[in-house]
SEKEFI-966201 format. One line per 4 residues: number of its first residue (from 1); their letters; for each residue x, y, z of C-alpha. Coordinates in nm, 3 decimals, always signed. Example, Ala and Ser with C-alpha at 12.3 -4.5 7.8 and 13.67 -1.06 7.14 Angstrom:
<rs>
1 = as = +1.230,-0.450,+0.780; +1.367,-0.106,+0.714
</rs>
This chain:
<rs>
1 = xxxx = +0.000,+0.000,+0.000; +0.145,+0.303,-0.073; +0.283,+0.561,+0.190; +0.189,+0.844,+0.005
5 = xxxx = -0.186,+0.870,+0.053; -0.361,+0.874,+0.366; -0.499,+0.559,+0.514; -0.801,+0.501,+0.666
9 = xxxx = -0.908,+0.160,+0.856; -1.183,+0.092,+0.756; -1.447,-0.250,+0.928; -1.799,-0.429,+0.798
13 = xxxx = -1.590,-0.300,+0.442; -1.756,-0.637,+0.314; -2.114,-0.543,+0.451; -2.399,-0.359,+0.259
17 = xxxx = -2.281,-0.029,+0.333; -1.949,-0.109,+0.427; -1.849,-0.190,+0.019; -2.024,+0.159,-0.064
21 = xxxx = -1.785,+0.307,+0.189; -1.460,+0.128,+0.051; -1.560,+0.280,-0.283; -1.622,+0.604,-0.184
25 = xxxx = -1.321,+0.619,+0.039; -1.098,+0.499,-0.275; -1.296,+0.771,-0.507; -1.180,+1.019,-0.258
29 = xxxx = -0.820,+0.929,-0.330; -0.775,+0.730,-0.013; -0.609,+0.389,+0.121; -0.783,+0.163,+0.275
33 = xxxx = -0.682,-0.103,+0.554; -0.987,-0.313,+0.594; -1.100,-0.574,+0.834; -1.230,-0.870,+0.710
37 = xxxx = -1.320,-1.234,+0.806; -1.257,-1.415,+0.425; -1.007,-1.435,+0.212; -1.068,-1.146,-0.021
41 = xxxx = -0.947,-1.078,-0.366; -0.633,-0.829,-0.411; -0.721,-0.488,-0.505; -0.513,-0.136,-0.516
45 = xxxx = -0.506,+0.078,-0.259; -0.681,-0.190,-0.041; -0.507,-0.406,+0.246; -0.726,-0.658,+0.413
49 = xxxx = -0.649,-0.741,+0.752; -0.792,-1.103,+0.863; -0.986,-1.125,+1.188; -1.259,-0.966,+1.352
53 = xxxx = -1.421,-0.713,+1.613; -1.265,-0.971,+1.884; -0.944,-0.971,+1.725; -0.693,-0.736,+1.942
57 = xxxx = -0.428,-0.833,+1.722; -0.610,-0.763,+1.397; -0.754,-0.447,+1.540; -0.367,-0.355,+1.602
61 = xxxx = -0.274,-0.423,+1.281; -0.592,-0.236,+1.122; -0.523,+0.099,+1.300; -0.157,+0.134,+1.280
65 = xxxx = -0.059,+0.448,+1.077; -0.412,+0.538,+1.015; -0.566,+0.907,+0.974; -0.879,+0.788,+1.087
69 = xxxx = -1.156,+0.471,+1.189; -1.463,+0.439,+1.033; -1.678,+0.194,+1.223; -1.892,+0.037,+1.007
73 = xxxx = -1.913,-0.317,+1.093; -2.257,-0.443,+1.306; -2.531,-0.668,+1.428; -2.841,-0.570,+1.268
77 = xxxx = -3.038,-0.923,+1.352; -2.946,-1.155,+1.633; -3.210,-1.422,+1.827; -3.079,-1.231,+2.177
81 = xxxx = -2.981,-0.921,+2.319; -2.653,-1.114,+2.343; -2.626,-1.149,+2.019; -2.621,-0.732,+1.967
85 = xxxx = -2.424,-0.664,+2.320; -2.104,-0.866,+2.166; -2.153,-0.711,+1.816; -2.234,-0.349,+1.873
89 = xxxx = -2.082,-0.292,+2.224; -1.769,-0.501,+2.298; -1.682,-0.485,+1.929; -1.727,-0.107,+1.896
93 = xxxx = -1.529,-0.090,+2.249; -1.263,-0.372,+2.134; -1.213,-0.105,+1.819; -1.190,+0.231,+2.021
97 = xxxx = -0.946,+0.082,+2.295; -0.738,-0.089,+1.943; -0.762,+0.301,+1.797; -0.679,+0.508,+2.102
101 = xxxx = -0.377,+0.290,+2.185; -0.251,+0.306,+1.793; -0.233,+0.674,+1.806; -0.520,+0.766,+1.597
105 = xxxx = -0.729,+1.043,+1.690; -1.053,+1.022,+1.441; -1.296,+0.830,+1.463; -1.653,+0.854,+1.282
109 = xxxx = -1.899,+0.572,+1.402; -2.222,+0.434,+1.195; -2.507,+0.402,+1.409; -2.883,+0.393,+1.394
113 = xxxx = -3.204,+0.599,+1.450; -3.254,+0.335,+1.703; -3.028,+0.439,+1.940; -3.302,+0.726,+2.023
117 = xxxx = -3.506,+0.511,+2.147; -3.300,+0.210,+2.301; -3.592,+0.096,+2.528; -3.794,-0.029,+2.193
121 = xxxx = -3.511,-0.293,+2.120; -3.250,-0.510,+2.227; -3.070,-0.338,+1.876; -3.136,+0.006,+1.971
125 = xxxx = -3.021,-0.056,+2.275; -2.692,-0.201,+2.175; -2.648,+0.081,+1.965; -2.714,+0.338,+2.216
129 = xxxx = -2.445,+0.166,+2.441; -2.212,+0.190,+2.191; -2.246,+0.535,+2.112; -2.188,+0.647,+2.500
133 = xxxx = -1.880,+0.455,+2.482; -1.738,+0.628,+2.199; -1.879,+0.974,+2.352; -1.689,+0.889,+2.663
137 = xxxx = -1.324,+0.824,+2.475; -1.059,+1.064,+2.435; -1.098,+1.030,+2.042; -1.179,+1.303,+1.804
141 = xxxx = -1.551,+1.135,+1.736; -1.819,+1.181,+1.484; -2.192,+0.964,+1.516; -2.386,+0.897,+1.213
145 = xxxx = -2.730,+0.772,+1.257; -2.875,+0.693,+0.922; -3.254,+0.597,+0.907; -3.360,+0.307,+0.713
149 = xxxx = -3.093,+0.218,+0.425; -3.172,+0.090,+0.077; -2.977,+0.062,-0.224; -2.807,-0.237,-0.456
153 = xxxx = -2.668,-0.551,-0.230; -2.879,-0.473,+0.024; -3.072,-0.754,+0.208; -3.263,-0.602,+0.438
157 = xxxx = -3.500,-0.384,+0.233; -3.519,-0.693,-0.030; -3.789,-0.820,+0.168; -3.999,-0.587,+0.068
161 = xxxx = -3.915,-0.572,-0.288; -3.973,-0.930,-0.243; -4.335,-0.907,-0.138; -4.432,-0.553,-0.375
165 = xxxx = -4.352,-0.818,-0.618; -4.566,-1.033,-0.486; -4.854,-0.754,-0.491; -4.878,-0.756,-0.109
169 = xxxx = -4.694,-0.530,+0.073; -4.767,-0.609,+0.509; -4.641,-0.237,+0.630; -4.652,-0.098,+0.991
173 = xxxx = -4.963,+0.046,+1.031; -4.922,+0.406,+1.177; -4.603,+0.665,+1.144; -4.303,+0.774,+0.940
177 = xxxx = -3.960,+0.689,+0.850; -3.687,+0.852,+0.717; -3.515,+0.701,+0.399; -3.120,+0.715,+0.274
181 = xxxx = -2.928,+0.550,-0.055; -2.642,+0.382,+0.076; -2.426,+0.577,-0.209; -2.506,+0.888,+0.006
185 = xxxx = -2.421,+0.774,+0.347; -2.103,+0.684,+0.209; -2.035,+0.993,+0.059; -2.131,+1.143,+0.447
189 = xxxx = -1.876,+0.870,+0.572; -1.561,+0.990,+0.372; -1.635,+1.322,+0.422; -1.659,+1.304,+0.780
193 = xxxx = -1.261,+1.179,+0.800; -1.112,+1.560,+0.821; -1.294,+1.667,+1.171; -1.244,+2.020,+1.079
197 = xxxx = -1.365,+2.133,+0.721; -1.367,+2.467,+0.531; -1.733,+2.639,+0.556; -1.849,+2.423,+0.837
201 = xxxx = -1.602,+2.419,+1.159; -1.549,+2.087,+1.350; -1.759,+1.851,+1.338; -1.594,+1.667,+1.602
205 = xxxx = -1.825,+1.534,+1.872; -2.157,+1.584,+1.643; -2.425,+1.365,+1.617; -2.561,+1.354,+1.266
209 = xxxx = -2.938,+1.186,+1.108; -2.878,+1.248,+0.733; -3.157,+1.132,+0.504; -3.287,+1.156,+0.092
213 = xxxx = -3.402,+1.525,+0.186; -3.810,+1.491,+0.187; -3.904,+1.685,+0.487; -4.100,+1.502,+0.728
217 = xxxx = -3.970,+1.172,+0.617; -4.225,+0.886,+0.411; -4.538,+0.758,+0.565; -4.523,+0.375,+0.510
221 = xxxx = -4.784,+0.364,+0.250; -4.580,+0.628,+0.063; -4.307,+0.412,+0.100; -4.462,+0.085,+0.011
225 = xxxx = -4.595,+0.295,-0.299; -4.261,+0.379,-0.418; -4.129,+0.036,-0.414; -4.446,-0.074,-0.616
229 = xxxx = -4.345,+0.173,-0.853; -3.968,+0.061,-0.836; -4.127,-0.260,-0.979; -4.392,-0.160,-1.178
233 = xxxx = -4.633,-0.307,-0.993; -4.897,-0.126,-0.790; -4.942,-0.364,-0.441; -5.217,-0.360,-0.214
237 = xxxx = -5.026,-0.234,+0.140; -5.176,-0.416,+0.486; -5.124,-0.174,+0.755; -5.014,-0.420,+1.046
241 = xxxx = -5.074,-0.305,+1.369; -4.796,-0.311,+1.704; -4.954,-0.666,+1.814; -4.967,-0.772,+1.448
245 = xxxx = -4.669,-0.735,+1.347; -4.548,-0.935,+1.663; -4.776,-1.193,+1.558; -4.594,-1.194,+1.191
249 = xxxx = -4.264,-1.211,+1.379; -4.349,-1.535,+1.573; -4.458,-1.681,+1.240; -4.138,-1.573,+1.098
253 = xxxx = -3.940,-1.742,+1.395; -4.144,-2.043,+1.331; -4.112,-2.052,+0.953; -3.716,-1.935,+0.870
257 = xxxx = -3.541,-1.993,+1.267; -3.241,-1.826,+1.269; -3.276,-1.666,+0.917; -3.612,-1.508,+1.029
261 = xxxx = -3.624,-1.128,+0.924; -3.917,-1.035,+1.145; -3.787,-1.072,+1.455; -3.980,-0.982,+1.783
265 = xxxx = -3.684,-0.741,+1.831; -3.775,-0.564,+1.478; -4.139,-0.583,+1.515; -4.148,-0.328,+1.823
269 = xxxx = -3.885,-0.114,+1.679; -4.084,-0.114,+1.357; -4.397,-0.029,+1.552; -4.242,+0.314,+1.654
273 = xxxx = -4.433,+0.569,+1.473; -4.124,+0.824,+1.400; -3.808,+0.720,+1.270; -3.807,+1.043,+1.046
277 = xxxx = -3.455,+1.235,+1.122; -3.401,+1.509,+1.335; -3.388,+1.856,+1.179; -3.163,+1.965,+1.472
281 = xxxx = -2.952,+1.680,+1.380; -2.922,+1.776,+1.016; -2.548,+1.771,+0.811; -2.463,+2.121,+0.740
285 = xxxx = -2.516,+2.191,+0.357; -2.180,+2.288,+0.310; -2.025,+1.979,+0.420; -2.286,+1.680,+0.241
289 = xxxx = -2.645,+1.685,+0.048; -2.812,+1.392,-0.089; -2.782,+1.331,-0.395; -3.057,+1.033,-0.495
293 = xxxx = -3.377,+1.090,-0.596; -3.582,+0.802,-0.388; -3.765,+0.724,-0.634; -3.507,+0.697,-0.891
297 = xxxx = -3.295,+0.509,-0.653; -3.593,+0.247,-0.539; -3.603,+0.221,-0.950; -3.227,+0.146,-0.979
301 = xxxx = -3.210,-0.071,-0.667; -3.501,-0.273,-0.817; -3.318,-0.303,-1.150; -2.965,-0.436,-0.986
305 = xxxx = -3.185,-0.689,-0.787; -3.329,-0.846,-1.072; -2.980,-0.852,-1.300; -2.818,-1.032,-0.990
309 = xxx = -3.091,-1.270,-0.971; -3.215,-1.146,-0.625; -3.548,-1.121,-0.743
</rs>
């Protein structure tokens, strides 16, 4: 890897939104040391590090010489709140002790929206742990809490391209969400490294919601609209009430096990009527604006789906 550009470490760069970082932060004329699990291919400008969030001696190795961290790598579905205690907290901890003690002072950390309300879910909660122990470090720290994320590779939000398809679409019934392409959090990501940036100050120890820029966020009929559309398909959307939806998770758990979607976790964070952003918690114009239409990216997320066989 060469000396001469900065590197950035760089974990979950295998992940949905970690591989939109890793292109972004290469776009942006970065290196990148990244942790990973697998064998990877070789690629410029890229060093993978073997291990994981447990791995003090990767985590070493994935820091040293760095400019900055970006924390990317999480539990987003586990059958316990074990499951998202060793993912989200001792990993994210494991990584801030590994970054202090290499030297490096930046570190920006991905979140969720469900860290505002950690008493809905063993996830938020997690998350909300996590974020106090990176607020309590030394480091020079940036949070990012995107709302819900869509875009190519991703296999959360395939579900429900999966049933629009279908012509079905089971949605929460009541409130709003906020929505985000993964190409734009990324772009947020890398341009959150420098913590002090002409025509916006520091934006060290911030705590940022970015979203698509629709004020108020999407209803989930809007949203379960838009996907339709995405498809060309007009669905018929069941609003599924708090109890409900718990119901569908316990069918879920029944029907898939481990690889259910709906867990019970999800269905009371889901039930939450406002996951729309924060306008207090906004990214300053200067620094990062979206740049995807929702629509247009729904459309394009649809298409990749269906050329990879996904759908």
């Amino acid at each position: 890897m060469s000396g001469a550009r900065p590197v950035v470490a760089l974990t979950g760069a295998t992940g949905f939104v970690g591989q939109a970082t890793l292109e972004a932060l290469l776009a942006g004329g970065y290196a990148v040391r990244a942790l990973t699990r697998r064998g990877q291919p070789e690629r410029a400008r890229v060093e993978w590090i073997g291990g994981d969030l447990g791995n003090h001696a990767a985590l070493a190795e994935l820091v040293r010489g760095a400019e900055a961290t970006i924390h990317v790598a999480g539990v987003v579905n586990a059958p316990d709140a074990a499951g998202f205690e060793a993912g989200n907290v001792t990993g994210t901890l494991n990584l801030i002790e590994a970054t202090i003690a290499g030297g490096v002072r930046r570190f920006v950390q991905v979140s969720s929206l469900s860290a505002r309300q950690p008493e809905l879910s063993a996830y938020g909660a997690s998350k909300a742990k996590a974020e106090k122990l990176l607020m309590a470090s030394p480091l020079d720290w940036t949070i990012v809490r995107p709302p819900a994320i869509y875009g190519p590779r991703d296999k959360e939000m395939l579900e429900l391209f999966r049933a629009a398809r279908w012509g079905v679409m089971p949605m929460p019934r009541d409130g709003r969400a906020s929505l985000i392409h993964v190409d734009d959090l990324a772009r947020l990501l890398v341009a959150l490294v420098p913590s002090d940036l002409p025509g916006v100050g520091s934006v060290s120890g911030r705590v940022f919601e970015p979203d698509d820029g629709k004020p108020q966020g999407w209803d989930h009929y809007e949203t379960a609209l838009a996907i339709g559309w995405a498809l060309g398909k007009r669905p018929r959307v069941i609003g599924l009430s708090q109890p409900m939806l718990a119901r569908a998770a316990r069918l879920d758990n029944f029907l898939r096990g481990p690889r259910a979607k709906m867990t019970l976790d999800r269905a009371a964070y889901f039930s939450h009527p406002d996951w729309v952003v924060s306008p207090e918690a906004a990214v300053p114009a200067t620094l990062w604006q979206p740049r995807v239409e929702t629509r247009e990216g729904l459309r394009a997320t649809a298409q990749w789906y269906r050329e990879n066989k996904w759908l």
